[in-house]
C-alpha positions in Angstrom: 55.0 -33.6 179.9 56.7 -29.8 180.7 54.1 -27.7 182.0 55.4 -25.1 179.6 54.7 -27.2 176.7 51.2 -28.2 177.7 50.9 -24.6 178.4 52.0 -23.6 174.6 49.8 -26.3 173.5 46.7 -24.9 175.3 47.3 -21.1 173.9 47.5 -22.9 170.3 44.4 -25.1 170.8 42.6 -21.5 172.1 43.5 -20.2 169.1 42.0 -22.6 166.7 39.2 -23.4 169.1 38.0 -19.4 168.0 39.2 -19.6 164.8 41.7 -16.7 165.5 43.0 -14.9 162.4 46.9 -16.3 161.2 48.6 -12.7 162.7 47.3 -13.8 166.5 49.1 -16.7 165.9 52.3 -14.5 166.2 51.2 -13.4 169.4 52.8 -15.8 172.0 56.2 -15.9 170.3 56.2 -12.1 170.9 55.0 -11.9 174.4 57.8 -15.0 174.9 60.6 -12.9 173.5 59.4 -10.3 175.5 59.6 -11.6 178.4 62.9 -12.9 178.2 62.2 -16.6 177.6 65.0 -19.2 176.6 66.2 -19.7 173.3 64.3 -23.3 173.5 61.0 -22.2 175.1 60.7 -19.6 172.2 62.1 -22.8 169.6 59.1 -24.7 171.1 56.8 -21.9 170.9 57.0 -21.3 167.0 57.2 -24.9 166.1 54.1 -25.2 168.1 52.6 -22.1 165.9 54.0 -23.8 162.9 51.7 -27.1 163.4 48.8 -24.5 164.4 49.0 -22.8 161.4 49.0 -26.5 159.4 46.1 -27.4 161.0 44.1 -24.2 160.9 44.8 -24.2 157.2 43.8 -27.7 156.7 41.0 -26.6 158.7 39.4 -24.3 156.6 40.5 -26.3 153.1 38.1 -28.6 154.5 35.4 -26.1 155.5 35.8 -24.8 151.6 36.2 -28.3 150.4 32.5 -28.7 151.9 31.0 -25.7 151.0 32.1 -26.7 147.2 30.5 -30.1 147.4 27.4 -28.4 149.3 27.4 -26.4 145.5 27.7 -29.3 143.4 24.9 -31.2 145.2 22.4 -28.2 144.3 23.5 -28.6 140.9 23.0 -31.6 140.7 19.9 -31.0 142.0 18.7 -28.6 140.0 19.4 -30.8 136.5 18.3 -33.9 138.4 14.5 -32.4 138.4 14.5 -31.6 134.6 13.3 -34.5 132.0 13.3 -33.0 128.9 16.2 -33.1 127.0 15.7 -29.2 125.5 15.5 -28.3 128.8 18.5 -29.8 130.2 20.5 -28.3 127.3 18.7 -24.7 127.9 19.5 -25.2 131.6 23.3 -26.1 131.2 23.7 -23.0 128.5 21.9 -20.6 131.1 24.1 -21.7 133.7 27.7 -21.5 131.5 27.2 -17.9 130.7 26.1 -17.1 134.6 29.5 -19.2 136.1 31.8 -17.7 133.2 29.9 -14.6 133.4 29.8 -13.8 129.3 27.2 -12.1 127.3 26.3 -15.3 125.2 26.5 -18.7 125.9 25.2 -21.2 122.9 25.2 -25.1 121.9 25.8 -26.3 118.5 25.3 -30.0 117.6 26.3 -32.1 115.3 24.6 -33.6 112.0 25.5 -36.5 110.7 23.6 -35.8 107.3 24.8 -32.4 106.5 28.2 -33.1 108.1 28.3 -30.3 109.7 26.7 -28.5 113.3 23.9 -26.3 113.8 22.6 -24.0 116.4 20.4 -25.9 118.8 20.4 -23.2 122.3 21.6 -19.9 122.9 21.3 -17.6 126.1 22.0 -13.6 125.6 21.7 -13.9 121.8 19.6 -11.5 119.8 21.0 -11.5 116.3 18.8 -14.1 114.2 21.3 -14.8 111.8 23.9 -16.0 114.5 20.9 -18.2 115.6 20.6 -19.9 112.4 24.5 -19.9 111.7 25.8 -23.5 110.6 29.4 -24.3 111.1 31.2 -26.9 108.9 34.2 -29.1 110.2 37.6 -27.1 110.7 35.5 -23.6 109.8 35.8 -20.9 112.6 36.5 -21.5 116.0 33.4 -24.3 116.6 34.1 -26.2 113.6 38.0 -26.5 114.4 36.5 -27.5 118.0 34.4 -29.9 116.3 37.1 -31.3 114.1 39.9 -31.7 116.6 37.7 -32.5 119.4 39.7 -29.4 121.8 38.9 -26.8 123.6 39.7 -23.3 121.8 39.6 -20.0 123.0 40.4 -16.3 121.1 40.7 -13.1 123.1 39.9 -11.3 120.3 38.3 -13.7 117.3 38.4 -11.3 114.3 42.2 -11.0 114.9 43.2 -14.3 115.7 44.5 -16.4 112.7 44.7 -19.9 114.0 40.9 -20.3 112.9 39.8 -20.4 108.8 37.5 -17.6 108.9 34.7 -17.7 106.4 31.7 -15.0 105.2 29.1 -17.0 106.8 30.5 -17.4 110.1 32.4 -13.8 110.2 28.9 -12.4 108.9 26.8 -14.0 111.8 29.4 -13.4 114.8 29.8 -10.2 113.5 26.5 -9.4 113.5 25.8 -10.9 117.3 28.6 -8.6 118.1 30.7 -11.1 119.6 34.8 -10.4 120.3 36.4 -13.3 122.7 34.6 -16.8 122.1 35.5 -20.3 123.9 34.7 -23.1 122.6 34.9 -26.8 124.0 33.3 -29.8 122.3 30.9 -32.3 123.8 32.4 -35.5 123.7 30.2 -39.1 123.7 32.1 -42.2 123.2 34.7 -40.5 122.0 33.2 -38.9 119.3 32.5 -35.1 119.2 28.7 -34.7 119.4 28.7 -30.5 119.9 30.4 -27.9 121.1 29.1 -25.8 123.7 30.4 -21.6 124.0 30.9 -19.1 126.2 31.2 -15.4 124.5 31.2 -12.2 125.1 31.2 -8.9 123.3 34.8 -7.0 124.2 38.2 -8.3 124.1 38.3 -11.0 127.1 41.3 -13.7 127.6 39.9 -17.3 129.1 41.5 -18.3 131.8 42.6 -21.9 132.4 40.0 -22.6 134.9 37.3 -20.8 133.0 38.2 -23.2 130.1 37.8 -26.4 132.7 34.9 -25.0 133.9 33.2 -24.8 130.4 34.5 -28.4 129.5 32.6 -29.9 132.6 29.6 -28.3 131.6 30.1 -29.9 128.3 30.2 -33.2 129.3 27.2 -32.3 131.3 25.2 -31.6 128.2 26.9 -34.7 125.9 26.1 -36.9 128.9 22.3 -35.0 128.6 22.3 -36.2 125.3 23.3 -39.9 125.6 21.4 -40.5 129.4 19.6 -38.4 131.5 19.9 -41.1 134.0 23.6 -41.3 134.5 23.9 -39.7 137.4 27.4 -41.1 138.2 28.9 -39.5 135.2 26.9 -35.6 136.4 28.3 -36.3 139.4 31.8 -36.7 138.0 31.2 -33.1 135.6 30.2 -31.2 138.9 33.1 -31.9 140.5 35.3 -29.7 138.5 32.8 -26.8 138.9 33.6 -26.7 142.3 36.2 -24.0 142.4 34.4 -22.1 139.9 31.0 -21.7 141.8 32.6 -20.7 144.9 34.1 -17.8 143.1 30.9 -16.8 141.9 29.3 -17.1 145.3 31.7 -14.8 146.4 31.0 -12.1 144.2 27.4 -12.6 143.6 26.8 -9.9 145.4 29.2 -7.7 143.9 27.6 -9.1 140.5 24.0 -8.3 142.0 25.0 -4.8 143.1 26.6 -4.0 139.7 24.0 -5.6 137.8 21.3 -3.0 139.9 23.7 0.0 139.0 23.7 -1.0 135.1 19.5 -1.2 135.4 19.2 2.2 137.3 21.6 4.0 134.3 20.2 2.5 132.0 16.6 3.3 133.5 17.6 6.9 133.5 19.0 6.5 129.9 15.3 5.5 128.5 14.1 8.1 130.2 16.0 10.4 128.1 18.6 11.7 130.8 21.5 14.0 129.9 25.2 13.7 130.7 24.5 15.7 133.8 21.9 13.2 135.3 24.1 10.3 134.4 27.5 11.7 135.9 25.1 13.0 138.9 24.0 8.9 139.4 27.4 7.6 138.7 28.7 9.8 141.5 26.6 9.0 144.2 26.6 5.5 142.9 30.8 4.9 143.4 31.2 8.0 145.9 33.7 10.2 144.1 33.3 12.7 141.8 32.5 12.1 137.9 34.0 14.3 134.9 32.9 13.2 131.2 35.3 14.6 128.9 34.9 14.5 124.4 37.1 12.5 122.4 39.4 15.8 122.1 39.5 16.3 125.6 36.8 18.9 126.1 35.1 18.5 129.4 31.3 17.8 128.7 30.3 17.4 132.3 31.8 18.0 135.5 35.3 19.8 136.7 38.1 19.7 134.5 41.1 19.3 137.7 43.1 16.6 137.6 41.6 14.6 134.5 44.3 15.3 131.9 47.8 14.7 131.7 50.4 11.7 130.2 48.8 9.0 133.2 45.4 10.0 132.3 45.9 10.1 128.9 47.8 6.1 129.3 44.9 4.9 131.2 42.3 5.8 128.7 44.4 4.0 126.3 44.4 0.9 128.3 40.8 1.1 128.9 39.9 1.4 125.2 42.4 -1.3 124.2 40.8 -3.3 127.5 37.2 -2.3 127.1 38.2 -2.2 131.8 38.2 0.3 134.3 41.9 1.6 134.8 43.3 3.2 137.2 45.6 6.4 136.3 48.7 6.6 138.0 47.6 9.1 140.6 45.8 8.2 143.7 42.2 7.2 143.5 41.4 8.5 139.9 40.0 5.9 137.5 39.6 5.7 134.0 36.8 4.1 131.6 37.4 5.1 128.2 33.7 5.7 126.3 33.6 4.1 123.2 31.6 2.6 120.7 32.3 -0.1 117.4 36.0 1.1 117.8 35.5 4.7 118.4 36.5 6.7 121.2 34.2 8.5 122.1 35.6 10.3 125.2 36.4 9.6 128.7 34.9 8.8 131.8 36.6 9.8 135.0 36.0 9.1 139.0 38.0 11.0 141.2 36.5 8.1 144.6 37.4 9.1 148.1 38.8 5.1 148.2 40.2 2.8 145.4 37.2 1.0 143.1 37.0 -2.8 143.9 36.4 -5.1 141.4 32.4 -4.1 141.7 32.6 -0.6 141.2 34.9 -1.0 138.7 32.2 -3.1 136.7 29.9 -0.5 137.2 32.3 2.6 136.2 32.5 0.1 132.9 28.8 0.0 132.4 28.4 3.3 133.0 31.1 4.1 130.2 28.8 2.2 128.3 26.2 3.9 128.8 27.4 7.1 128.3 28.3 6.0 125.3 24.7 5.7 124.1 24.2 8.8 125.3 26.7 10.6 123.6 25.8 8.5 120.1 22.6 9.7 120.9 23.3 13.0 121.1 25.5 12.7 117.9 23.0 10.8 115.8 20.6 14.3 116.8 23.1 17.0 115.9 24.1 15.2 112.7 20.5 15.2 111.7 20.3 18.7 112.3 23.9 19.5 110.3 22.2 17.7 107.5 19.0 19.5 107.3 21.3 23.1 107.6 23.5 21.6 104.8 20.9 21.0 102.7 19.3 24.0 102.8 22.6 25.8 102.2 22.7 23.8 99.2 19.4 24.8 98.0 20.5 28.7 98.6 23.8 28.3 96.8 21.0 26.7 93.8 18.9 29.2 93.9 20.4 31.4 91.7 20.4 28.9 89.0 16.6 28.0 88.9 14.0 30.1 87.2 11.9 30.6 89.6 13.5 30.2 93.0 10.9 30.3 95.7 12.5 32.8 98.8 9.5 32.9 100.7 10.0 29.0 101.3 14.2 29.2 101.9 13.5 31.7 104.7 10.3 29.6 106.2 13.2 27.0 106.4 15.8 29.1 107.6 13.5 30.0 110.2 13.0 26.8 111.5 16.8 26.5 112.1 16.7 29.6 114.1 18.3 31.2 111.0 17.1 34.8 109.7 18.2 35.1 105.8 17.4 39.0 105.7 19.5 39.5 108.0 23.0 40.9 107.2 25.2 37.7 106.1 28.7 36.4 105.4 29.4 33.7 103.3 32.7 31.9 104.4 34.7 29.1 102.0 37.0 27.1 104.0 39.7 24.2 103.0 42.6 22.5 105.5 45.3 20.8 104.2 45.4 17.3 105.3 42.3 17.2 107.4 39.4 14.4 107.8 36.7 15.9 105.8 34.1 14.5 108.8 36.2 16.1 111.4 36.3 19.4 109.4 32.9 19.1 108.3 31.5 18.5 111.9 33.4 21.2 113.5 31.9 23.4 110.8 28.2 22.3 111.3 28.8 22.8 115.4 30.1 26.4 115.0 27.5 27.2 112.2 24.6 26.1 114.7 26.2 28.0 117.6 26.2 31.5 115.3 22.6 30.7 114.5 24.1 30.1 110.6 24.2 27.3 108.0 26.9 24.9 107.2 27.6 22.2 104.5 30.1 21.3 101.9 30.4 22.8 98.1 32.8 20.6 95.4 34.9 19.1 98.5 35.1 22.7 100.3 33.7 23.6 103.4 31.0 26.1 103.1 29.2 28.5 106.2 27.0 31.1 106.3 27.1 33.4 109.2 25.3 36.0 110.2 27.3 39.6 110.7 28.5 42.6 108.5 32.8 42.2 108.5 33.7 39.2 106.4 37.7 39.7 107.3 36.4 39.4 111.2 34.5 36.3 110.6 36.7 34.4 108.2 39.8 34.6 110.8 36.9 33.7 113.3 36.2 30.8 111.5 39.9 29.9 110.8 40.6 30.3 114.6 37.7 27.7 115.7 38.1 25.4 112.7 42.0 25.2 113.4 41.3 24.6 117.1 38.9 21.9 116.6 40.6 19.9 114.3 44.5 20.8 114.9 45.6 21.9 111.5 46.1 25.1 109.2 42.3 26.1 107.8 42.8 28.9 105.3 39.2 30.6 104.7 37.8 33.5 101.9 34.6 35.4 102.6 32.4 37.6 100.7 29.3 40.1 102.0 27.1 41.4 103.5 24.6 40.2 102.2 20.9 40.5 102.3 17.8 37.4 101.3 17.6 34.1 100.3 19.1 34.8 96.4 21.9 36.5 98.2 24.3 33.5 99.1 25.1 32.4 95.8 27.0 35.5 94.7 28.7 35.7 97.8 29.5 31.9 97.8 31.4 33.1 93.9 33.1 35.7 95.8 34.1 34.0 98.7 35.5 30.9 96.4 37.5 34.0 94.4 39.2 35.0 97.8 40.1 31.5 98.8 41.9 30.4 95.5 43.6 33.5 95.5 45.3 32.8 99.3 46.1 29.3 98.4 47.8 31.1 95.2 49.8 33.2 97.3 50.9 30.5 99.7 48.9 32.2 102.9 48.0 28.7 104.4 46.2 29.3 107.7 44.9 32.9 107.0 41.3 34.7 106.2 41.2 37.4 103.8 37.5 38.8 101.7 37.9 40.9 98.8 38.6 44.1 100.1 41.0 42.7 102.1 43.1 41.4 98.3 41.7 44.0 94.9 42.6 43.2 92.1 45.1 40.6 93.2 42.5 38.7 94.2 40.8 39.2 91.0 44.1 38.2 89.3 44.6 35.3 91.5 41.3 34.2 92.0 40.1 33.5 88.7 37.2 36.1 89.6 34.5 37.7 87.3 35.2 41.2 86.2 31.8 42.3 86.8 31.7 41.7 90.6 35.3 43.8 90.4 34.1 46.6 88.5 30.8 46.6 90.2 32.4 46.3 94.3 35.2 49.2 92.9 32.9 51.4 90.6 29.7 50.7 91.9 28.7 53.9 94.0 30.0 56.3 90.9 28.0 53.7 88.8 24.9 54.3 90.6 25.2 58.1 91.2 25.2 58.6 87.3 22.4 56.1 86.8 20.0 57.8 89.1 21.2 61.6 88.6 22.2 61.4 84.6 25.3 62.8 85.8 28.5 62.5 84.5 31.5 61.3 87.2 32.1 58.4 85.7 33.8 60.1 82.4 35.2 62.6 84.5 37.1 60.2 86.5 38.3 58.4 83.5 40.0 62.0 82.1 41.3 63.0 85.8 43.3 59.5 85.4 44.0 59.4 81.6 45.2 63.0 81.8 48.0 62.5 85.1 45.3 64.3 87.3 46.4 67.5 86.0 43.1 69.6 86.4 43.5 72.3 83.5 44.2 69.3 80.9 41.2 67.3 82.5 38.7 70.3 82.0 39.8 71.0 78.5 39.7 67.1 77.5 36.1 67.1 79.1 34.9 70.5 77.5 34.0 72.1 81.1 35.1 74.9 83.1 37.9 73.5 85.7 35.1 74.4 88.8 33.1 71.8 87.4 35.8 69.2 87.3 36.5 70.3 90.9 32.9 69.8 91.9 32.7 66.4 90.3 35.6 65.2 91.8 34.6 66.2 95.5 30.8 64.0 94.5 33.2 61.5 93.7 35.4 61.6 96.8 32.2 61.5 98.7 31.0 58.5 97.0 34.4 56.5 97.1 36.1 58.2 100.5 38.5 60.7 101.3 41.3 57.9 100.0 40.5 57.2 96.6 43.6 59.0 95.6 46.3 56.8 97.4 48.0 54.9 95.0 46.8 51.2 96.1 42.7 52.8 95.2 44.1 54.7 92.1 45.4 51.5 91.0 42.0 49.7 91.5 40.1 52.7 90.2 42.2 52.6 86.9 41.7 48.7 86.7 38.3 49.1 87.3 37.8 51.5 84.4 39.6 50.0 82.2 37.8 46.7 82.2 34.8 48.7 82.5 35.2 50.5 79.1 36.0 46.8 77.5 33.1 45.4 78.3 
């Protein structure tokens, strides 16, 4: 033999002999060519790596070859020690949903009497009505299992039409929560027997494997069943878990370590953790830093850089459409959208110094989840809250209308909400065009509870009551964070100040007036009160002539009342007579000085502007409706 091939046989045998990794393998070609070695020494050289590389992957097929068999002996084990039949089933439908790693694994059998099967185990199951479901032959997924003795598996079961849903059925998966089911029966003598399940509760497609891995366990628990003494035929079903357990051997401890995240979040969620405690543990958990953002967008916890755009925005749809962990197009940024029975509830984002393997991503996942109670949580308070304000905005806006309306018990309540109903207070009536009443309505309650006012809803308008003096200032307030919550045109009337609990109803009037008088007019999207719109709004606005009269006339109105004085006829002459002075006095029966002196009182009591033709015009109004009634 050529020294040199001996030689190249030796470096090769070396090589395997360590169990050198395939790229050393590479290694004496190189130095060959390198050192300027014929064209056939360097031929020799790689078919010599060539049969290497054969043999070092036949190698370790083998080693994994035993290391499979090694895991179907303790399987076999491990049913091979159990006699009673319930608990060889039990055993078998614990160990589906660990290989397949679902959230429900369960057993139906069959009954010859009723013709149909019923539940006889289930693992991860907590609705009792699932428990108890029955499934008839060719009904839902199990009973077309049952009927054409095949395996079947839906992604998404409520959406899949290849199965004859019915109530029952829908009624009991639904209420277990489940999404992707598989299904394969349990076959004896050729006869289906059962059908044994693997489930979980998001959208989930079944692999090939995962579907022969759930069929082998099947026969394992139809071979239960018939014989719990042939061990030939477990032997046989153990085989094809093979490939299966050694994936799950792989990643038990990525399993274990996201299964320890999930308890500590969730530890931390009983405990009655906010958003900040949770981001705080999800950081240190996955190394990178953690931003919670709304279902708008609105950063809830965390720094806002780098978690919105288009690939962001993409990602969180994938997520929610995946219920998985997605990575955004830029570097090291991942996405779990936070949702809950459909609903999107925001986002959560890691920003990791490396990319996520499979592990983390589980955990960024359950940690979505989590947050998700959280959030729901913190939902379910503030919407108890809104209701309590509503309602006792509703009782205000009533209190007018009952006999005996009790105002020492409105403001004990108002109190408790942090709301003071002596102080000075605006009543705002709000509508958007197009809008979802819950959005508007939520947006409402939140800004309401901010200004330390009340909030709730009046014949399908939104109603709040703010505390301040300028209705015009907080109606276009309100318009500007309404419109910014909900992203469309909120057009909004106000009426006050006002004082006490009895107060709110006569605004809410005025208010209404205002906003029926801008929808008239065609002002979408703007504020106005009733000084901001007179008469027009009176015209417009369907609104009561008293209010007018009395918001117009009212300080002359009151002078007379208390003084016995006489401005209010005098003001009446002054207009009916052109405000010619001389023509005034002599209509009145008073020297002119005394017209003059009246009509400074009145300028006092109305302003230096009462004169300008937009007040004269109101003034005239005003005293002409008030001499009607």
């Amino acid at each position: 033999m050529d020294s040199s091939v001996a030689e190249d046989d030796t470096i090769f045998l070396s090589l395997l002999a360590r169990d050198a990794p395939a790229v050393e393998y590479d290694e004496p070609v190189r130095f060959a060519r390198e050192a300027g070695a014929s064209p056939a020494r360097i031929a020799a050289l790689e078919q010599a790596r060539a049969v290497a590389l054969r043999v070092r992957a036949t190698i370790r097929d083998q080693r994994r070859r035993e290391n499979e068999l090694a895991a179907l002996f303790e399987t076999a084990g491990d049913l091979a020690g159990l006699r009673d039949l319930d608990d060889v089933l039990r055993a078998i439908v614990l160990r589906a949903r660990k290989l397949l790693g679902t959230d429900v694994a369960y057993l139906s059998l069959h009954d010859e009497n009723a013709g149909d099967t019923y539940m006889r185990v289930t693992a991860g199951s907590v609705s009792a009505e699932f428990q108890r479901v029955r499934l008839g032959m060719g009904e839902g997924l199990g009973g077309l299992v049952a009927q054409t003795a095949s395996p079947y598996a839906t992604a998404d079961y409520f959406n899949d039409d290849r199965f004859r849903h019915t109530r029952p059925i829908d009624s009991a998966v639904h209420d277990e929560g489940l999404v992707a089911i598989l299904g394969v029966p349990l076959l004896a003598g050729g006869e289906v027997i059962g059908v044994l399940f693997a489930s979980d509760r998001k959208v989930r497609p079944f692999t090939r494997d995962e579907v022969a891995l759930l069929s082998s366990l099947a026969t394992h628990a139809a071979i239960a069943i018939e014989s719990a003494n042939q061990l030939a035929e477990t032997k046989a079903a153990l085989a094809e878990l093979a490939e299966a357990s050694r994936v799950i051997r792989e990643h038990s401890a990525a399993v274990e370590r996201a299964a320890e995240a999930h308890e500590a979040l969730t530890g931390l969620l009983l405990r009655g953790a906010g958003l900040s405690e949770l981001a705080e543990s999800v950081s240190e958990i996955l190394g990178g830093a953690v931003c919670v953002t709304d279902a708008h967008g609105q950063v809830l916890q965390g720094s806002a850089s780098n978690v919105h755009g288009p690939d962001v925005e993409a990602a969180t749809a994938e997520s929610e459409r995946t219920g998985k962990a997605v990575r955004a197009e830029r570097e090291h940024l991942w996405i779990a959208a936070v949702q809950a029975g459909g609903e999107r509830l925001g986002t959560l984002a890691v920003r990791a110094d490396a990319s996520l393997d499979p592990a983390d991503q589980r955990i960024l996942e359950r940690a979505a989840m989590v947050t998700a109670l959280r959030l729901l949580t913190e939902r379910s308070v503030r919407e108890a809250e809104y209701q309590v304000r509503g309602e006792l905005l509703t009782d205000l806006l009533d209190a007018a209308d009952r006999p005996d309306p009790d105002a020492a018990a409105l403001r004990d309540r108002a109190r408790r909400l942090n709301a003071d109903l002596d102080a000075a207070h605006v009543v705002v009536v709000a509508k958007a065009e197009d809008a979802d009443r819950r959005r508007l309505a939520s947006a409402a309650a939140h800004l309401a509870a901010t200004k330390h006012g009340l909030a709730g809803e009046r014949a399908g308008i939104t109603v709040l009551l703010l505390p301040g003096n300028d209705p015009t200032a907080i109606a276009r307030d309100v318009v500007h964070q309404l419109h910014a919550a909900i992203q469309r045109p909120v057009t909004a009337g106000a009426a006050g100040p006002g004082h006490g609990p009895l107060k709110p109803a006569q605004l809410y009037t005025g208010a209404a007036h205002c906003l029926n008088a801008l929808l008239a007019l065609g002002r979408i999207g703007d504020a106005a009160s009733a000084t901001d719109l007179g008469f027009v709004g009176l015209l417009l606005g369907g609104g009561q002539v008293p209010g007018f009269v009395e918001r117009i006339l009212g300080p002359v109105l009151d002078y007379d009342a208390r003084r016995s004085t006489d401005l209010l006829r005098t003001l009446e002459a002054y207009f009916a007579c052109g405000g010619n002075l001389m023509r005034a006095k002599d209509r009145l029966h008073v020297h002119v000085n005394t017209v003059t002196q009246r009509l400074d009182r009145i300028a006092k009591l109305l302003g230096p502007d009462w004169q300008s033709p937009d007040r004269a015009l109101e003034l005239q109004l005003a005293l002409r409706l008030h001499s009607l009634r």
